[in-house]
C-alpha positions in Angstrom: -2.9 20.5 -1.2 -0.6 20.4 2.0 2.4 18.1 1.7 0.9 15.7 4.2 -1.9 14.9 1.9 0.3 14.3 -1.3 2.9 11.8 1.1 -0.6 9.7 1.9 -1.5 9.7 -1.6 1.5 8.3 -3.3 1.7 6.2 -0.7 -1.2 4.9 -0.8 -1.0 4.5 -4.2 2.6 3.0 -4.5 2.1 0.5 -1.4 -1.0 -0.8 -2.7 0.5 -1.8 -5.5 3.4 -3.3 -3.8 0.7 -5.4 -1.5 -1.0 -6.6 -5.3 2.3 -7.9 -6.2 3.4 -9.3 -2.8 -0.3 -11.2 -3.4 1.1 -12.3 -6.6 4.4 -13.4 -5.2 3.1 -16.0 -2.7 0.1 -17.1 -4.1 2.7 -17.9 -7.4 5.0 -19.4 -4.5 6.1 -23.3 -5.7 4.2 -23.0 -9.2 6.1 -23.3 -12.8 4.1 -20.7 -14.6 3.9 -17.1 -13.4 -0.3 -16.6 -13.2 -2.4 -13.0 -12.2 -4.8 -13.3 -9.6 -7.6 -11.3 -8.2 -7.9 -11.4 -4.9 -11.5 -11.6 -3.8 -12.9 -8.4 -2.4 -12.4 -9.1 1.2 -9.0 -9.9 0.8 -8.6 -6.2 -1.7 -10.6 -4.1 1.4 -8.7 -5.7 4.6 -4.8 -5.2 2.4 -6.3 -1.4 1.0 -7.5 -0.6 4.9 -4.4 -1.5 6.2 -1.9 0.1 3.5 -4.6 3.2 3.8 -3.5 3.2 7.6 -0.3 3.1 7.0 -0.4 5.8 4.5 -2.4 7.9 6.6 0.4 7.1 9.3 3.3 8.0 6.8 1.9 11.3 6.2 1.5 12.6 9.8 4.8 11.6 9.9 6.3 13.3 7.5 4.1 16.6 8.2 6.2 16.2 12.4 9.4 16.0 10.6 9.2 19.1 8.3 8.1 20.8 11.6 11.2 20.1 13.3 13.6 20.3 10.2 
């Protein structure tokens, strides 16, 4: 597995998690108790698309700077 594909990976799979708990943060914005949510499942594809991109992004990014380094 090429280094570029192990960046997009954890990426993927650290950012997603970071956009669940961002979720969490503001729909929990103003309340007393501290409550889970599920987002519905258009709300889970557009955030996953959109860290997926991101992580895709990262990747290729990464992959230039080992190039030049």
């Amino acid at each position: 597995m090429k280094d570029r594909d192990i960046v997009t990976l954890v990426t993927f799979a650290l950012f997603s998690t970071e956009a669940y708990a961002h979720y969490l943060v503001a729909k929990n914005e103003g309340k007393e108790d501290f409550k889970f949510y599920v987002p519905t499942w258009n709300t889970t594809f557009k955030n996953l698309g959109v860290v997926g991109i991101f992580s895709v992004l990262s990747g290729l990014v990464v992959e230039q700077v080992k190039k030049v380094l």
